[in-house]
C-alpha positions in Angstrom: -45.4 -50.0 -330.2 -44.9 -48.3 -333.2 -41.6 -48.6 -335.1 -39.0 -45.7 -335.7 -36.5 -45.5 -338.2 -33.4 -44.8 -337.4 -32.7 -41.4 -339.5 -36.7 -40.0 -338.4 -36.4 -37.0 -336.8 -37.8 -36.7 -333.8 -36.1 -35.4 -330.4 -35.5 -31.6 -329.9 -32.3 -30.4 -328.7 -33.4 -29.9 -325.0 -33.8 -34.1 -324.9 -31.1 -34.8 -327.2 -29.1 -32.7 -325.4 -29.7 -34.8 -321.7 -29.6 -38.3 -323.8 -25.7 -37.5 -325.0 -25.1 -35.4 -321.6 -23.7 -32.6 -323.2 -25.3 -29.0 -323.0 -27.6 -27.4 -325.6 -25.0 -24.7 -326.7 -22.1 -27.5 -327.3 -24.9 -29.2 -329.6 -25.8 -25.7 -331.4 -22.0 -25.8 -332.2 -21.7 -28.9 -333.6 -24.2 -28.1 -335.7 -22.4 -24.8 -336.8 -19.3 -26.3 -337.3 -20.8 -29.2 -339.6 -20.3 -32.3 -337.2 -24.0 -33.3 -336.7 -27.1 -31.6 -338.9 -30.6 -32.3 -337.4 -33.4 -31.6 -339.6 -35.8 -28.6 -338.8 -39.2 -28.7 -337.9 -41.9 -26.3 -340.0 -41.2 -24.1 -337.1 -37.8 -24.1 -337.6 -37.1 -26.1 -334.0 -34.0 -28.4 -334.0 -35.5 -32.3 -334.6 -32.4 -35.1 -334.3 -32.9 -39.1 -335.1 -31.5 -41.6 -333.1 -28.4 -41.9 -336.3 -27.8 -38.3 -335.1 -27.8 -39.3 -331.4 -25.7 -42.1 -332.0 -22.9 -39.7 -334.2 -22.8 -37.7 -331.0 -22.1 -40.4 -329.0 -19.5 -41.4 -331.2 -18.0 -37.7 -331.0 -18.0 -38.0 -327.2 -16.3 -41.1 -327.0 -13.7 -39.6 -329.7 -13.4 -36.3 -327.7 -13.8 -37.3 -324.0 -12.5 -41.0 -323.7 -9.7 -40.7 -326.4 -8.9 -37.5 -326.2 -9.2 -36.4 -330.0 -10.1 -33.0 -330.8 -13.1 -31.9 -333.2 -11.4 -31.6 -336.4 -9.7 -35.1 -335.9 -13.4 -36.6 -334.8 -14.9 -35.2 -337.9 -12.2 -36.8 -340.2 -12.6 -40.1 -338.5 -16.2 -39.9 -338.7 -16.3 -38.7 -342.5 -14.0 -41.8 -343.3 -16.2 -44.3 -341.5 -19.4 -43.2 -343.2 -16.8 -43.3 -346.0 -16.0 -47.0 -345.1 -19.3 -48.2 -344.5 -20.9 -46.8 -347.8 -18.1 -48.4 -349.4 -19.2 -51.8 -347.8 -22.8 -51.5 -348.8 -21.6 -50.9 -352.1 -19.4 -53.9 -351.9 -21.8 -56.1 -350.6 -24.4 -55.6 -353.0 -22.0 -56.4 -356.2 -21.1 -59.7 -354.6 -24.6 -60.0 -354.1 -24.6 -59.3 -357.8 -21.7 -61.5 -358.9 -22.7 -64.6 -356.8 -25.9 -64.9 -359.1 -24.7 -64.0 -362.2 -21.9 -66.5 -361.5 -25.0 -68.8 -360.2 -26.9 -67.8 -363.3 -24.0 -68.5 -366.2 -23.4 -71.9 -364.1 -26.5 -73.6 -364.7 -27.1 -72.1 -368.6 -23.4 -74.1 -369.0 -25.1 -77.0 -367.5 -28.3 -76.9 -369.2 -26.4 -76.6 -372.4 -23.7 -79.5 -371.8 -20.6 -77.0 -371.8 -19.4 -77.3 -367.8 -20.5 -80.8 -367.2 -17.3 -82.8 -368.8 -14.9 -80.1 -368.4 -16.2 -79.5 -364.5 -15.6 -83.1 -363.5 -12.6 -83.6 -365.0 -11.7 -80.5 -363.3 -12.6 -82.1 -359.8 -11.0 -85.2 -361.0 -7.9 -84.0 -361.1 -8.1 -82.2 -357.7 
C-alpha cells in the first residue's frame, strides 16, 4: 500500500462530504466563508486531504458537540494552527540550542576551560 501524505489532495467533495457527515452545500460554504480551502483539480473539481478532513471534523465537534458558532470555530482554529506553528518553531531552536550548548561544552573541555571550574562547581553542590 502506497503512502499518502497528509495535506495530498485527493477526495472530492461528494466523499468528503459522507466521511464528515455533513452535506455537499454546508462544505461549499465553508469553503466560501474561508473555514476549509481544498485544492482544485485541472478541472476545477473540489480535491480535499485528509488535514482538510480532519479541520472539518474539528469544526463539527466545535459546532455540534460544543455548541460554538462559525466565527468562534474559525478563531479557535486560526489560534491553534497559531499554537502549533509556534511549537514547531520552538522545538527546532531547542533542537538548536541543545547542540550548540553541546557543541561550546566539549570546545571548553578540549581546551581545559570547563574542566576545573565544572567540578568545583559539582563540588560544591
Amino acid at each position: 500500500m502506497d503512502y499518502q501524505a497528509p495535506d495530498e489532495p485527493c477526495y472530492v467533495i461528494s466523499v468528503t462530504a459522507r466521511m464528515v457527515n455533513l452535506h455537499p452545500q454546508t462544505l461549499r460554504y465553508y469553503e466560501r466563508i474561508g473555514l476549509v480551502v481544498p485544492a482544485r483539480s485541472a478541472g476545477n473539481v473540489r480535491l480535499y486531504s485528509q488535514n482538510d478532513i480532519e479541520r472539518l471534523r474539528k469544526i463539527c465537534r466545535l459546532t455540534n458537540e460544543l455548541g460554538i458558532n462559525l466565527a468562534g470555530a474559525d478563531v479557535i482554529l486560526r489560534l491553534t494552527d497559531t499554537i502549533e506553528q509556534l511549537q514547531a518553531e520552538m522545538d527546532e531552536m531547542r533542537t538548536a540550542l541543545e547542540s550548540e550548548i553541546q557543541r561550546l561544552r566539549q570546545y571548553l573541555n578540549e581546551n581545559g576551560i570547563i574542566e576545573s571550574n565544572y567540578r568545583s562547581e559539582e563540588a560544591s553542590k
